[in-house]
C-alpha positions in Angstrom: 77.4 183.7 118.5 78.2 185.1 115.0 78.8 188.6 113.7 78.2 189.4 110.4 79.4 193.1 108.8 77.6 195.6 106.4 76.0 198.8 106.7 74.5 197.4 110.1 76.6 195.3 112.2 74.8 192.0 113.0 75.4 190.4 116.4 73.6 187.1 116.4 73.4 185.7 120.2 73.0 181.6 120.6 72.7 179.2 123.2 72.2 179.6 127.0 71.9 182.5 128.8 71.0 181.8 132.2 73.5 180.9 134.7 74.2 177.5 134.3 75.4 179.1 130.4 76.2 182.6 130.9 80.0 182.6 131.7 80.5 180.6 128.4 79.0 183.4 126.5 81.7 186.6 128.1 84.5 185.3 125.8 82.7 185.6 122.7 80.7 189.7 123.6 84.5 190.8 124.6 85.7 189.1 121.0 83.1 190.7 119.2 83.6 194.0 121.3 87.2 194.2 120.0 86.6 193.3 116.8 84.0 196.5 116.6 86.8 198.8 117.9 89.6 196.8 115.5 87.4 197.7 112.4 86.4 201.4 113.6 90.0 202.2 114.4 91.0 200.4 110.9 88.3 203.1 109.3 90.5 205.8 111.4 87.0 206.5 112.3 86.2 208.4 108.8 82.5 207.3 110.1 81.5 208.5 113.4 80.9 205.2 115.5 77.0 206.8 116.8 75.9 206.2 112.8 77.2 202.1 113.6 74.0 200.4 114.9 75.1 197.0 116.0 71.6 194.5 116.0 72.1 192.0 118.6 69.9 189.3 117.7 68.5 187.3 119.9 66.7 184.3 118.0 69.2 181.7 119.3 68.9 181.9 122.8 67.5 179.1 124.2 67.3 180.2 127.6 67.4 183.2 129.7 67.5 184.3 132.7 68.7 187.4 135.4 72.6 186.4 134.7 71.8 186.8 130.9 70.0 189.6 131.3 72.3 191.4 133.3 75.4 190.5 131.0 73.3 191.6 127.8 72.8 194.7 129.5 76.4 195.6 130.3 77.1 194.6 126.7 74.6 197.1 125.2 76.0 199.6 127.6 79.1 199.3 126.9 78.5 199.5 123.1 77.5 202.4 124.0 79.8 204.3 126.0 81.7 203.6 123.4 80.0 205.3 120.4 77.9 202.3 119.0 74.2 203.0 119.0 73.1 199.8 119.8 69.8 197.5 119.3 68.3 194.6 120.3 66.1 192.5 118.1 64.4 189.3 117.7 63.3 189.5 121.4 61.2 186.4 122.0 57.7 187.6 124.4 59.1 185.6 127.7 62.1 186.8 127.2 60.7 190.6 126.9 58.7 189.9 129.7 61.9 188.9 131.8 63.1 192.1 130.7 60.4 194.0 131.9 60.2 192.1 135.3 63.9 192.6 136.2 64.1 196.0 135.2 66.1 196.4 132.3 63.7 197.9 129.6 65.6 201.4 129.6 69.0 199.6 130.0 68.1 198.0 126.5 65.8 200.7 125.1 62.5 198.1 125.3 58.7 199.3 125.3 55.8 196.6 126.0 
């Protein structure tokens, strides 16, 4: 995973997400987490943290399941509850359909 910073915060998501992968990738969403609330308290939040629009990209996941799914969901909701209006991007079609079939599209803001 790899965050890069500008006007939009760019969270670019790698590797495996199923569950075979998924507790590898916890360490590096709490990192990135932190480092969002690092930079908006360095900012003494002079921006309100609803105009931040972190894009999580998903173009490097190689595989996805219910785990990842669930764990990108709790990401985007915490992001969230704490003032970041977050959005997913890059969503390959079997993943979007996984999406769809567990559930999640309102969790991560989706539409077929």
């Amino acid at each position: 995973m790899s965050t890069e910073t500008g006007e939009i915060v760019k969270i670019h998501l790698d590797g495996d997400w199923s569950m075979s992968g998924v507790a590898a990738q916890f360490p590096s969403l709490a990192e990135c987490f932190s480092g969002l609330m690092n930079s908006a308290a360095a900012a003494g939040q002079q921006k309100s943290l609803s105009d931040a629009v972190p894009e999580i990209d998903l173009a490097g996941v190689t595989n996805f399941d219910a785990c990842g799914c669930q764990l990108l969901a709790f990401f985007v909701r915490t992001l969230r509850q704490n003032g970041f209006g977050a959005q997913v991007i890059n969503i390959p079609d079997t993943f979007r359909s996984k999406i769809h079939f567990l559930g999640f599209d309102y969790e991560l803001n989706l539409t077929l």
